[in-house]
Structures are given as C-alpha cells and as structure tokens.
N, C-alpha and C positions, 0 to 999 in steps of 0.2 A: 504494500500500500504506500503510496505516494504521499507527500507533504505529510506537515504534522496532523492527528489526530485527536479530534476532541470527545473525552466521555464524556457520556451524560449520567445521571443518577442511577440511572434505566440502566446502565452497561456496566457501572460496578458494582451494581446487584446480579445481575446475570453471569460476571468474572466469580464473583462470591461462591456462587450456587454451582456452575461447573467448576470450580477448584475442588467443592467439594464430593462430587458428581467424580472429577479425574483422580482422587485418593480412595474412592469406595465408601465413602461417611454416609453417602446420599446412593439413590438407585434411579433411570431413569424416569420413573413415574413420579416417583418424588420432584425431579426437577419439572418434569413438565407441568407438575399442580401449583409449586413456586411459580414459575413465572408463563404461567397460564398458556401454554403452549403446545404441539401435540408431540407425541414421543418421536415420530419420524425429523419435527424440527430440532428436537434436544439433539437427536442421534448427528443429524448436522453442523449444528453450532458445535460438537462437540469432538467431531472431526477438525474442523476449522483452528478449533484452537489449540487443538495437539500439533497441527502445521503450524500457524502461526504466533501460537501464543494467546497473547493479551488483548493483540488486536484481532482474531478471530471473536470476541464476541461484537465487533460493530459490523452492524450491515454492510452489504456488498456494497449498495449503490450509494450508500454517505459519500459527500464531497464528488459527488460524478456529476457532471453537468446534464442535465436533461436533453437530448436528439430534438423533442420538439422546440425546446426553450433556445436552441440551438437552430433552429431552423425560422424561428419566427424574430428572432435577434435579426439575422442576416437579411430577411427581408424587410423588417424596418427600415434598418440602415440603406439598403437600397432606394426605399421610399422616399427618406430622407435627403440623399444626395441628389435625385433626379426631381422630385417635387415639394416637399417640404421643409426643405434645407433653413426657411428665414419662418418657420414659425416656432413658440416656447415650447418647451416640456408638456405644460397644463392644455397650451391647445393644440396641440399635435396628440397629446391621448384622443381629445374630445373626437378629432377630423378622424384618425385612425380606427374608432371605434364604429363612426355615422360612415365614412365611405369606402374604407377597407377593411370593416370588421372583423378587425384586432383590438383585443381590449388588454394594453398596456398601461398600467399606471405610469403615475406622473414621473416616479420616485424612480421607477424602473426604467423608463427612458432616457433619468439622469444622468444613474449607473454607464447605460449603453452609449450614450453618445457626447456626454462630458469630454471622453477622452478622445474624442475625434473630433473636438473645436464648436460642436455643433450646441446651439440653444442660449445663445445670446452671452452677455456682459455677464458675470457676477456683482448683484446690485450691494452696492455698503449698506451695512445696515443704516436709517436714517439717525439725526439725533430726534431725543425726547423734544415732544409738543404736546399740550395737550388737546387733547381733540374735543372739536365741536361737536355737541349733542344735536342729530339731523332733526327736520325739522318734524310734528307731530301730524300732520296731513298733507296728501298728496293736494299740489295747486297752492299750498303756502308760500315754496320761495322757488324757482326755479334757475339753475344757473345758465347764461348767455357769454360764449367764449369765443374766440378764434383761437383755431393750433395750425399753424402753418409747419407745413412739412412733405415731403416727395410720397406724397401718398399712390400715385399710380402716374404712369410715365415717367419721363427725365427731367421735365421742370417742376417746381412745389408747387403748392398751393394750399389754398386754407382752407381747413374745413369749421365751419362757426354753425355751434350744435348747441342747442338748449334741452338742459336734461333737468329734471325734478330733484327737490333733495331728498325728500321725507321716503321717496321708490328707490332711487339709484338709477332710476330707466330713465333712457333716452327719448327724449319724444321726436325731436324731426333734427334733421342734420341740412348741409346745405354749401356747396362746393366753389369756393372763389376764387379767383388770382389772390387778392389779399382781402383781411377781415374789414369791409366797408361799410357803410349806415345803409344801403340798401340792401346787400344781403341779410344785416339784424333784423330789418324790416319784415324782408322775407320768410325768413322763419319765427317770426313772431308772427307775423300773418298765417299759416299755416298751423301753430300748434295753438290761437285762438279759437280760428275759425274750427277746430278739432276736439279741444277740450276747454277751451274758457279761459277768463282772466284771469292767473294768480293774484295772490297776494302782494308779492318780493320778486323781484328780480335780483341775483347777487352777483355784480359785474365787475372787470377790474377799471381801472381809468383812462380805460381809450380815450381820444381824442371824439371820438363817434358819441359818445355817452355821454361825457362832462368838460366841464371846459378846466383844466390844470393850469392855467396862466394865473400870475401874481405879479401883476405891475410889473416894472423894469420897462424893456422896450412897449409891452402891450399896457403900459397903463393908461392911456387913451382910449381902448376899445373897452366896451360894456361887456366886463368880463359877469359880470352879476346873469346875464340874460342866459336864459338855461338852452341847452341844445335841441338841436331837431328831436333826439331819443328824448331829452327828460322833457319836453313839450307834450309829444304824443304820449308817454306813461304817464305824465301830469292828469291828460284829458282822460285818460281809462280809469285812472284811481289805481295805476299800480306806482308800490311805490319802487325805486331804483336804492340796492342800497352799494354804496361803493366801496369796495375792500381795499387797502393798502398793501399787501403784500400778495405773492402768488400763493406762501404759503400758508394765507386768510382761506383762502380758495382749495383749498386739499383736494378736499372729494373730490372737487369739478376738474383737477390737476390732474388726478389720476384716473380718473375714464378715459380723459385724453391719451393719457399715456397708454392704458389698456387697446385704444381706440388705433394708436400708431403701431403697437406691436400688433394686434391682430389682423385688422381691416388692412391694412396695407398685404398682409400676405394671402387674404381672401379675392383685392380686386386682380392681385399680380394671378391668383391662382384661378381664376373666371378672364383674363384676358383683357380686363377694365382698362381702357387707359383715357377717356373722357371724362370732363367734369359731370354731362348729360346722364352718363352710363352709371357713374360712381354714385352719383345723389341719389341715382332708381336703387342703384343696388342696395345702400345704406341704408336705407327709409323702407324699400319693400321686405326687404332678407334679412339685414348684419339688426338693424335694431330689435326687430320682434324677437330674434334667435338671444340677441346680447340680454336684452330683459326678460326672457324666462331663467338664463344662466346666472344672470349677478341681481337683478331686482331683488330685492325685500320689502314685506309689508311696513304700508304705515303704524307708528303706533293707534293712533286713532283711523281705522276707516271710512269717515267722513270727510269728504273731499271739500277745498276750498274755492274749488272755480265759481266764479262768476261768469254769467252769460256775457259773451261778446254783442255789443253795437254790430247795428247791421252794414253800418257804414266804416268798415275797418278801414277801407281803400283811403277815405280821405282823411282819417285818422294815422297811419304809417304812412307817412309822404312826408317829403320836404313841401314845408309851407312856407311866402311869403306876406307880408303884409304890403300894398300897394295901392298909389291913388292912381284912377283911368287917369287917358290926357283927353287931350281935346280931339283927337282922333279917334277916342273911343279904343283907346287902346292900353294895356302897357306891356311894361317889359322887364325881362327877370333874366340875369345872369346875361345880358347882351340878345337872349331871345323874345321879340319882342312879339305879342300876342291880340290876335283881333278881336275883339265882343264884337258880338252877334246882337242881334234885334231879338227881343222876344216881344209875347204876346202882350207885355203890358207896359213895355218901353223901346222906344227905339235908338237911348245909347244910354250911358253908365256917365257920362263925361263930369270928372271929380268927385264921384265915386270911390271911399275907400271897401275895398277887395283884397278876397284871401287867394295867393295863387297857392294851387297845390301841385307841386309833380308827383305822380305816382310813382309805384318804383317800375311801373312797367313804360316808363316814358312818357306817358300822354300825359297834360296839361289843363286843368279842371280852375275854373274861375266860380268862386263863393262869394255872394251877395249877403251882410246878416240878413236882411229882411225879403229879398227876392232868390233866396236860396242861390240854387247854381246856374248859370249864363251859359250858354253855348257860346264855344269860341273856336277859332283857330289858328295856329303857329302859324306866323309869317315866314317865308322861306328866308333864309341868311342870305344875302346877298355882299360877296367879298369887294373891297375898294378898288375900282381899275387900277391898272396898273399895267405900263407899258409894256410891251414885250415887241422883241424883231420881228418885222411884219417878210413874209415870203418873198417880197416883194425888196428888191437891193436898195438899200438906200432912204426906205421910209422905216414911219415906226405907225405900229396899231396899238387901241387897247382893247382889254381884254376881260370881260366882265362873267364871273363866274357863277352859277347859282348853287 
C-alpha cells in the first residue's frame, strides 16, 4: 500500500480482535459477532493481514481514487477550458448542473481547478463595517446605479440597474455608452410603470442626481436649484436620499459586482454582443433567474408602492421653463420650437411654458391653464458659409438643412 495510512477507531478494533483471532484466544465466529461481519469476511481480512500485517485490516479501496470521480474530473476541466473558462466556482456548479448535468459542488470545483489558474482573483478578506439593517418592505428604498465595465464586446459600457433593498432583486436593468439622466429616466420609467412608486431612492452623487458645486468658480450659478432627477422625484413624492461613500452603498456594490462576474460570462456564453441584445437578455432571462437564486423575503410582506401618475412621460423628461416670442414660438438649447393654433387660441405670444423633452426625443409644450399645445421642431438651419464653387475662380455659399 502506497503513501501513509490512516486508522480509524473502526481498524484498531478490528487489529485488536484478529491479533486475537491470529494467537487462538478468539475462534472465527467469535470475531465475526465482534465486528459484525460474516465468517467468509473474517476468513479474508485474516488472510490479508498475515501478508501484510497491520495494514491488512484497512480496506482495499481506502485512499484509491474513484474511475468515475476520475472520469467526470476530466470532463469538467475540458468544459472548462473550451467554455466556461471566465465563470466562478459557485456559478459554474449552478451552469454544470442546468446544462451539462453534472452536479459538482462548489468546494469540489475548487479543489479541481485552483491549481490550473482557473476561477478568478482570491478576494482579501474585506475590513470590518458594520452593516446596514435592509430595508422592512419591498418599494421602500430602491437603489439607482451605473457600473461601467466590458460587459459584452470590446468597448465598455454601463449598465445602470435599479434593484430593491428590503428583496435583493433586481427589477429592470438598462445598457448605455455611459450612466446618463436619460437612461435613469428610463429605467425609472419602466420599473414604475411595473411596480409603482417607492418610497427612497438611494443614489450616489452623480452629476445627473444633485448638483456637488460649492462656490469657487460656480459661485454665480444657482447652485441651490435642484436637478432635472430631484425635480421629477420632487413631483412623485419620492424622496432621493444621497450616500457619500461607495461603501454607504454595499448591497447595491455588490450585485454589481455579482452582476460583472456573472452576466458578463452568460452574454459572452449566448453570443451577446449589442447593447439591444444584452438589455433583452438581462431583463427577460439573467434577472428572473438572479432573483429566484439570491432574493430574500421582506421582513414585513407588505409592499410600499404607490401607484404611478398616468403621465410618467412628462414627468421623466428634461423640463424647461420659457416665455413664447412674438413668433409664437420658443427655443431650448439653440432648438427653436413652433406653437400651433389650437381650438381656443391662435398663439401663446408671452406666454410663460413648460418645455418638456422626453427621453425618447420629441418635444411637448405645457400650458398651466390650456394644458398641452401642439407644436413642432423647426428644422436647424446651419450659417452659410463659403465654400469653392466648381466653377474656377468664383466662390458659392452653401446652406445646409
């Protein structure tokens, strides 16, 4: 027998009983009632350990590696190299078990593939914090983030997700170049229109959310006046509460983080490589699947949504405030916008109006008292500007729409 050997309790009762078995003190039926066993085993063990001694009474197969355990090692590791090389330990059991059913714990894929590079960083343990008590109903506080990161293809991009505290689930996700005030919008619109108004929003201090200026050069601009976000959660009654640090924000830190190491090796593992493709995929598949596996109950199961207004659209929008001209018009951000006649005037002129852009582009003009005004964007019209005419010797201009 190979390497060293370890008795159990079990083996130095059973050396005991055939020592006494190999001087004659005992007779085979005696040992076989000792250690409950049949005489043709005694008659075995009892050979064994006249060849070998001491180690004749451990079993044959101790310390042998099992042919299947042996077989189903090798094909992991195959798995591994050719397809699931960038996913953990914990989700590579879960995929192993739903698509190549193999059911390898965590703990055993460690063992196997530790020493072949494979299952990420060894994370340091963190320092002590103490942690926030979540929150007692689902719709109390939900967090609003962006995580920029090479989620599918070669360029990054941000994914800005709002997930619930009191659940740990995800409610809707949503794919940008970078995290902007109409993508929050967007997904704020969607997990309204779906489940209702929370309570709390818990955000960090984008530029998009609140305004972080403290005099110096901006102490001239009306740093006091709230942003496009805390305007529109003003008008809902949600309040925005703003955290200082990332690690205020834990929970909502590590979904993220959960959300980079998995999702990223599900769209690489599905072919994803659009922002189009990834949003569906998120939102139809990765969220329901991620909130059966990591959600937990509220303590209290009474939900705190509030029904959404039916007018979300002009509610998440950038709004202006603006007086018409005498053209019956105005203009916002250099695009300047026509009023229309309606049925009970035929122009607005000095007129103060709300513009609204929506986030899906279009341009909505609000009256307080005559509601909303049909209008439309005047086309841009660029400044002439000379250019070589085909013609030797002259010059044309050149007027662009």
């Amino acid at each position: 027998m190979k390497g060293a050997v370890i008795f159990t309790m079990r083996d130095t009762k059973k050396w005991s009983i055939m020592e006494a078995l190999l001087t004659g003190r005992i007779n085979n039926h005696e040992a076989a009632a000792a250690l409950n066993l049949s005489i043709r085993q005694i008659k075995r063990i009892k050979k064994r350990v006249k060849e070998k001694g001491l180690e004749g009474v451990v079993h044959g197969n101790r310390n042998r590696p099992s042919a299947r355990a042996l077989a189903c090692k090798d094909r992991v590791i195959e798995r591994v190299k050719t397809t699931y090389y960038d996913f953990n330990f914990t989700h590579l059991s879960e995929e192993l078990l739903n698509k190549e059913n193999i059911s390898v714990s965590r703990e055993t894929l460690r063992l196997w593939l530790r020493p072949l590079g494979y299952g990420g960083k060894v994370r340091k343990k963190p320092h002590h914090r103490k942690k926030r008590k979540r929150s007692e109903k689902e719709g109390q506080m939900l967090f609003l983030d962006g995580s920029p990161h090479r989620w599918f293809g070669d360029k990054p991009s941000t994914l800005i997700l709002s997930t619930d505290d009191a659940t740990g689930k995800p409610l809707h996700g949503l794919f940008r170049e970078e995290e902007d005030l109409d993508g929050c919008f967007r997904v704020c619109l969607k997990v309204f229109r779906k489940y209702g108004l929370p309570v709390k929003f818990y955000l960090d201090r984008a530029s998009q959310f609140t305004t972080t200026r403290h005099g110096g050069l901006h102490v001239s601009q009306k740093d006091t006046e709230p942003t496009q976000f805390e305007r529109a959660m003003d008008e809902l009654g949600v309040q925005p509460v703003f955290a200082h640090s990332p690690q205020a924000r834990g929970r909502g830190e590590r979904i993220n983080q959960t959300f980079q190491d998995r999702l990223v090796s599900e769209l690489r593992l599905h072919s994803i490589t659009t922002p189009e493709g990834a949003t569906r995929y998120l939102n139809e598949t990765f969220i329901p699947k991620y909130g059966k596996r990591f959600g937990v109950k509220p303590e209290d199961e009474t939900p705190s949504w509030r029904k959404a207004p039916f007018d979300l659209e002009n509610i998440l929008c950038r709004r202006f405030q603006r007086k018409v001209t005498n053209d019956n018009a105005v203009s916002v951000k250099s695009q300047t916008i026509q009023l229309l006649p309606t049925r009970t005037r035929r122009h607005f002129v000095k007129a103060t109006v709300w513009v609204n852009l929506w986030i899906d582009g279009s341009w909505h003009v609000i009256h307080p008292l005559h509601g909303e005004i049909p209008c439309e964007p005047v086309p841009r019209v660029h400044p002439a500007r000379a250019i070589p005419s085909l013609m030797a010797g002259e010059c044309a201009l050149e007027v662009t729409n």
